[in-house]
N, C-alpha and C positions, 0 to 999 in steps of 0.2 A: 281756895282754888289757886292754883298753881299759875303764875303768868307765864306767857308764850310770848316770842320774838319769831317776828318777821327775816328774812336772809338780810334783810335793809336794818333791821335790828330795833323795827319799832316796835312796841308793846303791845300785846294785847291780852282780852280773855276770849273764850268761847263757854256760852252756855250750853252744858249737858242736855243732849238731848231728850234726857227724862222729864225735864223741865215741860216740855210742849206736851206730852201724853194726855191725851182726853179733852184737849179742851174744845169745848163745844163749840160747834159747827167749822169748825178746823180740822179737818183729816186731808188735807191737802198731803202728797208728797211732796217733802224735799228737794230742792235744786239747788246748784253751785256752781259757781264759778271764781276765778281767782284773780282780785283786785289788789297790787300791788304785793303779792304778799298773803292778802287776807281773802276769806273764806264770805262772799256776797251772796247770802241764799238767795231764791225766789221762788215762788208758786208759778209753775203751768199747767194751767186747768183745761178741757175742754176739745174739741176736736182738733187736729191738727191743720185740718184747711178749712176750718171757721176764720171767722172776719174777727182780727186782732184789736184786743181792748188793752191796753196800757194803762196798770191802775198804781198811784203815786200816794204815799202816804205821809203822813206831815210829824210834827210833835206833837206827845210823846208817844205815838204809838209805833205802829208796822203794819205786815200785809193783816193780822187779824183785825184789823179795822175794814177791812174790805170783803170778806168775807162771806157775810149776806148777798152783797152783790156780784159777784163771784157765782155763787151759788145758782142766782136767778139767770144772768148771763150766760154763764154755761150750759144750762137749760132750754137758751132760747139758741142754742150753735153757735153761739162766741169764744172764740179760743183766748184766753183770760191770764196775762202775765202781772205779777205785782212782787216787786223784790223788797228787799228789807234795806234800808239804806244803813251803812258800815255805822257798829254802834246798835245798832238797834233789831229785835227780831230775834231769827236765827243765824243773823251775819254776824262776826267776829265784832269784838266792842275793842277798841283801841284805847289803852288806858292812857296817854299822852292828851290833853283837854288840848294842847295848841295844834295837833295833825290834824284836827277838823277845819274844814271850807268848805261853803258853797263850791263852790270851786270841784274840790274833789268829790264831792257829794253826784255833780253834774256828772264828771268824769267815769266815775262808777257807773251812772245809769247809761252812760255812751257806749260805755265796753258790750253792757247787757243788751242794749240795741242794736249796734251791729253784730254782736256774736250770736244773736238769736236771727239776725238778720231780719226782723221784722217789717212786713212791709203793708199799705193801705191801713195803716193804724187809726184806731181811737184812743187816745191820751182823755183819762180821768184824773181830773187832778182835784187838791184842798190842799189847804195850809201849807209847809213846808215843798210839797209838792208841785206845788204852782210854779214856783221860781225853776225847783231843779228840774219837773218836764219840761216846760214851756222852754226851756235851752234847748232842749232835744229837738221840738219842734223848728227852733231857729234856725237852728245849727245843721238840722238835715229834714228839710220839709219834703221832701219829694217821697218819706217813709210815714207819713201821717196824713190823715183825708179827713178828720174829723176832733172836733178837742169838747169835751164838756170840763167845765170850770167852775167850781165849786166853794166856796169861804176863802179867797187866797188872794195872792193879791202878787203883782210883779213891778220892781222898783222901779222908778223915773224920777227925773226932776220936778215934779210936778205933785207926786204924790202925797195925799195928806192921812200920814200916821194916827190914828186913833188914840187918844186917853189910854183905852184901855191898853191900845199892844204897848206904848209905852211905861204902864203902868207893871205890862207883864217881864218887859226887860227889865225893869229895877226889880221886882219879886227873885230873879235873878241874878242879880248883880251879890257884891259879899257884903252878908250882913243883911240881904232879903228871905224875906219869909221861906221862898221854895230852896232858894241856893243853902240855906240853914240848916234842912229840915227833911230834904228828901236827900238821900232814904232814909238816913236814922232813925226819922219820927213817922215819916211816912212815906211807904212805897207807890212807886208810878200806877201800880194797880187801884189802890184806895183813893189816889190823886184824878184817876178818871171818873168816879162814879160821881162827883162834883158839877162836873159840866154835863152829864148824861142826865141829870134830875133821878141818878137812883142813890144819893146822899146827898143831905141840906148842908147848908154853910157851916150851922153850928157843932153838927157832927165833924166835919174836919177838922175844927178848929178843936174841941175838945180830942178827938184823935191826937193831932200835933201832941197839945197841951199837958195830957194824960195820958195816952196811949190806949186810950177808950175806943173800941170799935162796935158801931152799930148793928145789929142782929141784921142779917141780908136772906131777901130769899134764894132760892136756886139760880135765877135768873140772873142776878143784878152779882150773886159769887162769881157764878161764870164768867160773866165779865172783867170782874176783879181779879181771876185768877187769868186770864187771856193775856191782860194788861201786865202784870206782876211775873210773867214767866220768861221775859226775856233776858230780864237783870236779876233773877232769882240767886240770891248767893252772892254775887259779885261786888256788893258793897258799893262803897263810892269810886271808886277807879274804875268800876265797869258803868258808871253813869254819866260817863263824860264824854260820850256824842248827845244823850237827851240835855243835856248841860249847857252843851255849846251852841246849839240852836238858836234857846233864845236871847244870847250875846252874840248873835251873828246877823241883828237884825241890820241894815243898809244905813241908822240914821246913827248907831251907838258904833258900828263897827265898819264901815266902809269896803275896808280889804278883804274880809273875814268873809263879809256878807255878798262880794260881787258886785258891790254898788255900778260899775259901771256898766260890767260885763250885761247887768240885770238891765238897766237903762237900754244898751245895745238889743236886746231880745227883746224888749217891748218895744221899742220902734221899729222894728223888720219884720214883727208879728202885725202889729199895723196894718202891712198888706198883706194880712192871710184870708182870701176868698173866698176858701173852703164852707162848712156847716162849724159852725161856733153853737154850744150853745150853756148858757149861763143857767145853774140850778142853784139857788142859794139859800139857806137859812135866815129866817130873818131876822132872828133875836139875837144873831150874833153881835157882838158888842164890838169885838176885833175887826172882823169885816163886813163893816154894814150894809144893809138895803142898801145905800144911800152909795157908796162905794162899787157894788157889785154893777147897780142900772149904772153909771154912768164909764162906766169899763166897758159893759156893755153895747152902750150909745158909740162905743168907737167902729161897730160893724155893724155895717148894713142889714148884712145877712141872719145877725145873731138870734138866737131867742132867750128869752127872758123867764124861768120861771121858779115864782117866789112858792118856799116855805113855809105857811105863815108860822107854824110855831115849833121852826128848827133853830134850834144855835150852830154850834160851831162846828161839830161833829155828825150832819146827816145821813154817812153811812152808817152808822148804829143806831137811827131813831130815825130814819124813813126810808131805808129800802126799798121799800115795795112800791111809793112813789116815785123816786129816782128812778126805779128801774122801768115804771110805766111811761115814766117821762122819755125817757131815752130809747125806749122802744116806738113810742108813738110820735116822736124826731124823726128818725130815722126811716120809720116808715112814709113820714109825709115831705 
């Protein structure tokens, strides 16, 4: 596939939009807008004067992590935005690994919020998504009424990193397992059905190893091809916003990852009065129980409700709970 430059003359690809055809439960239309240059898709779902849910997606996926709930939402008369952040999705992948930041990561989702002009929002956020909504929320509260918060976490001084997330930065770092091995050995698509419990530890490891792939039913392809469609073709130069992410964490990268900036939104979010309410997984190893309640404990208001056997990923393995959760929030 042929590389594209931005007028600024930065690199990039775009995945062919043949790539997205058919995949399940994704018949979303296309949206765009134009971030520095590049082409920032997003899904908007749902009635036009429905009450705005803002939905934030993390690594390594995009808005088809959100998907399911999308679905339920929109059903219940929620007008439902979720963009693909630059790199990732059907947004433009910048083949430059150092034009990635938090930073512009935020930026991008700022353009999207004011130029949708969203207003009386709910902000869904996990993973990756935590840090770069929760800015949006700082940085312009008077457009949000409501945040559910999900496996993620927002940096401060105070903050204690996990084993595991540090263990997922060195899996990254050169000369780690994933920074080795995806894509060559293995694609982002086969890399998700690991943390989804629809492939065992040892099948990936033989995958890497051999290039053995385990027989999958309809279900669990679906997914593998959901995951696998956005960097389809583009090799390792189109993997390098999923790349950067986790070399962007605040404790290995400081500048990269917003360390301060991230400090600043978590003390101003502090005094957010609004409806807070924390839904979490609790097998997650990255951000634990243990993490989540006492994020938690900083709001009065908040509510609390555990998973008991979600990990890191509960828009693709509990929907239908998030979605009752959030509906019977809001109702009370």
């Amino acid at each position: 596939m042929d590389e594209m430059r931005t007028p600024d003359g930065v690199p990039f690809l775009r995945t062919p939009d043949a790539a997205f055809a058919d995949l399940p439960g994704y018949a979303f239309a296309p949206h765009y807008l134009t971030f520095e240059g590049l082409r920032l898709h997003y899904v908007d779902e749902g009635p036009r004067d429905g009450p705005v849910v803002l939905l934030m997606h993390g690594m390594p996926t995009w808005s088809f992590l959100n998907r399911h709930i999308i679905a339920r939402l929109t059903a219940a008369g929620y007008r439902c935005v979720a963009a693909d952040h630059i790199g990732f999705g059907r947004s433009d992948k910048v083949t430059d690994d150092g034009w990635y930041s938090i930073a512009r990561h935020v930026a991008a989702h700022r353009l999207l919020v004011e130029t949708l002009d969203l207003r009386g929002a709910t902000l869904f956020c996990q993973d990756w998504g935590g840090p770069i909504g929760l800015a949006q929320v700082a940085e312009q509260p008077e457009r949000f009424e409501r945040l559910v918060i999900m496996n993620t976490w927002l940096h401060h001084g105070s903050y204690d990193y996990t084993p595991a997330l540090r263990q997922w930065n060195a899996q990254w770092q050169p000369g780690g397992l994933f920074a080795d091995n995806i894509p060559e050995r293995l694609s982002l698509g086969w890399f998700m059905l690991r943390p989804l419990g629809l492939m065992g530890g040892s099948d990936l490891m033989a995958l890497i190893q051999d290039g053995k792939t385990p027989d999958l039913g309809p279900e669990a392809d679906g997914v593998r091809r959901g995951y696998d469609a956005p960097h389809a073709g583009l090799g390792r130069p189109g993997h390098a916003g999923p790349r950067r992410f986790p070399l962007s964490l605040p404790f290995d990268n400081p500048q990269g990852g917003a360390a301060e900036a991230q400090a600043r939104w978590y003390e101003t979010l502090l005094a957010w009065t609004k409806p807070v309410h924390f839904i979490w997984g609790a097998t997650d190893g990255v951000f634990t129980e243990a993490l989540g309640r006492e994020w938690a404990s900083r709001y009065p208001q908040a509510s609390f409700d555990l998973l008991a056997d979600a990990g890191h990923f509960p828009q693709e393995t509990h929907v239908a709970e998030i979605a009752e959760i959030f509906l019977r929030r809001v109702a009370g």
